[in-house]
C-alpha positions in Angstrom: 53.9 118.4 -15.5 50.1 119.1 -14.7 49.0 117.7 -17.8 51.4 114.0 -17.4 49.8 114.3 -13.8 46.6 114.2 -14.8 46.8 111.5 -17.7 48.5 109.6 -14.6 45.7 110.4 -12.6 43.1 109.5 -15.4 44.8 106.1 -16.2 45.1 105.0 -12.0 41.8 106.2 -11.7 40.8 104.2 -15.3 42.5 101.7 -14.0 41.5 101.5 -10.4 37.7 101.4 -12.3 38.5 98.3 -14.4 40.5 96.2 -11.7 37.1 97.5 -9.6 34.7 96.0 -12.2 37.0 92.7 -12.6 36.6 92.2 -9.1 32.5 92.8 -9.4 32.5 90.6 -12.0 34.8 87.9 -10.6 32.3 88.0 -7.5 29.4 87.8 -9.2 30.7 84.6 -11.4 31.7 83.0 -8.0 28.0 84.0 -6.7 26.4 82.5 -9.8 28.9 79.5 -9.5 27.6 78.7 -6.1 24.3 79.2 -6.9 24.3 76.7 -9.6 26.3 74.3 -7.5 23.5 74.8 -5.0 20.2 74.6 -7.3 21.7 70.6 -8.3 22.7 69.9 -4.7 19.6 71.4 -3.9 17.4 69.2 -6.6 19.7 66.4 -6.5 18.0 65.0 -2.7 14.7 66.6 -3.7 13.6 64.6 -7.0 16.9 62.7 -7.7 17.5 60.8 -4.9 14.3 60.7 -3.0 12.0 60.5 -6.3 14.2 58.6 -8.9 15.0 55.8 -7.1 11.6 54.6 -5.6 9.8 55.4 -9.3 13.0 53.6 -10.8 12.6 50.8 -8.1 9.0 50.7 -9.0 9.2 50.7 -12.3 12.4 47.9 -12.0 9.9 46.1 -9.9 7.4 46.5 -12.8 9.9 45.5 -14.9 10.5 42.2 -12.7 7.5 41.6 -12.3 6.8 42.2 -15.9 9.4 40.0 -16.7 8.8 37.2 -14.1 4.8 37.5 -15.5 6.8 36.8 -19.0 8.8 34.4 -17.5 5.8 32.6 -15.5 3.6 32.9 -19.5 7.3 31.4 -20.7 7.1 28.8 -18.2 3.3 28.5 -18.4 4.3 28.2 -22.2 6.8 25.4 -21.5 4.4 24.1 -19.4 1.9 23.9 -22.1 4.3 22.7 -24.4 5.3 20.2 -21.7 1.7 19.5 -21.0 1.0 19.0 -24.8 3.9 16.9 -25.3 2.3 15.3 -21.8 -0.8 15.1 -22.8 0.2 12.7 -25.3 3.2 10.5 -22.7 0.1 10.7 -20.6 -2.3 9.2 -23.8 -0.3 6.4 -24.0 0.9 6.2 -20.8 -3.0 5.9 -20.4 -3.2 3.4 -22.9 -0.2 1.6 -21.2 -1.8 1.6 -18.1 -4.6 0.4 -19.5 -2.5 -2.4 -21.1 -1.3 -3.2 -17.2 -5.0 -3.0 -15.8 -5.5 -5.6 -18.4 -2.8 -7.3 -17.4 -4.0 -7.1 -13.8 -6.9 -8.4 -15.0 -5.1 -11.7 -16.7 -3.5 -11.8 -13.4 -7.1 -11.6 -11.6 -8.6 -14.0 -14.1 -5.5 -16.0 -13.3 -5.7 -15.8 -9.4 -9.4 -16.6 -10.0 -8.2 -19.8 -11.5 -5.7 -20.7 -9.1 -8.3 -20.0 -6.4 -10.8 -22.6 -8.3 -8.1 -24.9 -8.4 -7.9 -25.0 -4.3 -9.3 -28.1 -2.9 -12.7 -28.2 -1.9 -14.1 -29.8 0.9 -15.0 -33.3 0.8 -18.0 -34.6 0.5 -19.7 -38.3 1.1 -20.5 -38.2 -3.0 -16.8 -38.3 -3.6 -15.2 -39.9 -0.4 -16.0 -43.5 0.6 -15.2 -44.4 4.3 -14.5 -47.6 5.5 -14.0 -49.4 8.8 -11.6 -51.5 10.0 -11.2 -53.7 13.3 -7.5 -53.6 14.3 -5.8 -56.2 16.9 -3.5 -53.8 17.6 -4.1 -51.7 20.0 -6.6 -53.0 21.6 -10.1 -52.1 21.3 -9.8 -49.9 18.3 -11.1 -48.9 14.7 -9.1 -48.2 11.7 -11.6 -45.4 9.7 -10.1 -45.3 5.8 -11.4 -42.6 3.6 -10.7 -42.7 0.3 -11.1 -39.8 -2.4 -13.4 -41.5 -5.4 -13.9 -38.3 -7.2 -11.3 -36.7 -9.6 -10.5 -33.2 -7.0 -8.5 -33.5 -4.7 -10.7 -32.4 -1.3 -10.5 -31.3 2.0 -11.4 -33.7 5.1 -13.3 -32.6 8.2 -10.5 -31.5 11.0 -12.0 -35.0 12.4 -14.7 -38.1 12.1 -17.8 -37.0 13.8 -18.9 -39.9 14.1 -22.7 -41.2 15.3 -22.5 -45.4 16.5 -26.4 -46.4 16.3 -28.7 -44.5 18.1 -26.2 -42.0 19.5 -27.3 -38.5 20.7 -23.9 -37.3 20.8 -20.4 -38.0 18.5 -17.7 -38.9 20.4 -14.9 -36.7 21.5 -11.5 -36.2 19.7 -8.1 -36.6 21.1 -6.8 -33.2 20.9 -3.1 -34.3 20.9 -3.7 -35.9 17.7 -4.2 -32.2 15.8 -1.8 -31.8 12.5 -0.6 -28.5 11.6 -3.4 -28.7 9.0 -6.5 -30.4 7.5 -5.9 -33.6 5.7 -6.3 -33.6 2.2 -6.9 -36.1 0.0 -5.8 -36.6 -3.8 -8.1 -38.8 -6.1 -7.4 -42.6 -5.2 -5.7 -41.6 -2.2 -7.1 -41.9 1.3 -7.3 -40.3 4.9 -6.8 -42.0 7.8 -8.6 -41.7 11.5 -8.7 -44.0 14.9 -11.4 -44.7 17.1 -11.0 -46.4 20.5 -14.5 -48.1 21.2 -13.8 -48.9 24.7 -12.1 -48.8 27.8 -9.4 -51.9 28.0 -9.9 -52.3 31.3 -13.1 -52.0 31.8 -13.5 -48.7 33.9 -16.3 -47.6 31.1 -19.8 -46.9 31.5 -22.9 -47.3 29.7 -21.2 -49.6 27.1 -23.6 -51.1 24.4 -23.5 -53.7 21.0 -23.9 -51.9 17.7 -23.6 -52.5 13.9 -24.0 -49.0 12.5 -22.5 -46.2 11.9 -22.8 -42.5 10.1 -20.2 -39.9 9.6 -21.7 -36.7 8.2 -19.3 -34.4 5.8 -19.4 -29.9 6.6 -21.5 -29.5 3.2 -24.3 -31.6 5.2 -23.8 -34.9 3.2 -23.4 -37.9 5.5 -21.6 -41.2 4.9 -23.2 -44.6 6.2 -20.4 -46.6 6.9 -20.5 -50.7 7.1 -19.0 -52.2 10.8 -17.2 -55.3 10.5 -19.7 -58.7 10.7 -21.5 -58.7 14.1 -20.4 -55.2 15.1 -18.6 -53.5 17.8 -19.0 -52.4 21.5 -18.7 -48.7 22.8 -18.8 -47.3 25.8 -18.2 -43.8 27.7 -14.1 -44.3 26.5 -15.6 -44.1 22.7 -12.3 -41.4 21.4 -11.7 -40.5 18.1 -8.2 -39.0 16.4 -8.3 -36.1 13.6 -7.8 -37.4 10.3 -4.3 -38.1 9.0 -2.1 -38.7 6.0 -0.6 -41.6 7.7 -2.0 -44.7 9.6 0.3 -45.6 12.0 -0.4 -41.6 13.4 -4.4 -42.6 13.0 -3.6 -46.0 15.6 -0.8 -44.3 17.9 -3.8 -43.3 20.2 
């Protein structure tokens, strides 16, 4: 019985030992578990999350940048493609542009000779006036000029118009203004009025005279012929702005 006790003994005791050590061992496994749960926790904020992500940001911003630098060189390649392919829209968009300034240029030389084909003025080397004594109204001059040349020119706005020793020309009956100068075509005439005197008498300093000069704006001046034994004038002495029509001339 003593010996069975003591193998008893020996094997709880043996026993007791090994569920001892298990234990130990079990502890220290869950002590090295934690441990190494606790070094990656522990490096994780340290260098993973704090370190990776700004270095991975960087370099994903060197990256971006890298690659929007590529893509800008792409773009500046396009570009020069485009500008190559440009360079030579532009080379004959040049040489079309050219073609339009020389267009323009027609168009200048054109306007150039539309602007030489505007009437001049007229002048007494291509205009003959002459003068006309009318019954009706009373007391008044017909002026005729007549375009001799082969332009057609520009009259004065109206007849200056000097009767013999005259300091003065006359003055013009403003309510006889066209809308514009009076032109004349070759062979084609202008017409004016002049009311000598007063029909009733009521003028002054009236006098007998049998000649008469109209100058012209480029400083050429006409000598026009009065009718036989010439005409009277005094302070009434009114003259109309030229016009394309007679009757408007006389309706003063």
């Amino acid at each position: 019985m003593s010996t069975r006790t003591a193998r008893r003994t020996r094997l709880f005791a043996a026993t007791t030992v090994a569920l001892a050590a298990l234990s130990l061992t079990a502890c220290e496994s869950g002590d090295g578990s934690d441990t190494g749960a606790a070094a990656p926790s522990s490096s994780a904020p340290a260098g993973g999350s704090s370190e990776q992500p700004p270095a991975g940001g960087k370099e994903s911003g060197n990256a971006t940048e890298a690659n929007g630098s590529k893509g800008t060189n792409g773009s500046a390649g396009a570009s020069g493609a485009k500008d190559s392919s440009g360079a030579d829209s532009s080379g004959s968009g040049s040489s079309g542009s050219s073609g339009s300034s020389g267009s323009a240029g027609k168009s200048t030389g054109g306007t150039g000779d539309d602007d030489s084909d505007l009437p001049g003025k007229c002048s007494a080397t291509d205009v003959k006036i002459t003068a006309t004594k009318v019954s009706r109204p009373l007391n008044h001059l017909l002026l005729t000029a007549t375009n001799t040349g082969s332009k057609t020119c520009m009259l004065p706005p109206y007849p200056a118009a000097r009767f013999g020793e005259a300091q003065s020309v006359p003055p013009v009956a403003q309510a006889t203004k066209p809308q514009s100068l009076t032109g004349v075509e070759p062979g084609k005439s202008g017409y004016a009025g002049v009311l000598l005197s007063s029909g009733d008498g009521s003028g002054e300093n009236g006098y007998e005279t049998d000649t008469l000069t109209i100058p012209f704006e480029d400083g050429s001046i006409a000598t026009v012929a009065l009718p036989a034994g010439g005409v009277y004038v005094d302070t009434a002495l009114t003259v109309t702005y030229w016009q394309t029509d007679m009757d408007a001339a006389l309706a003063h």
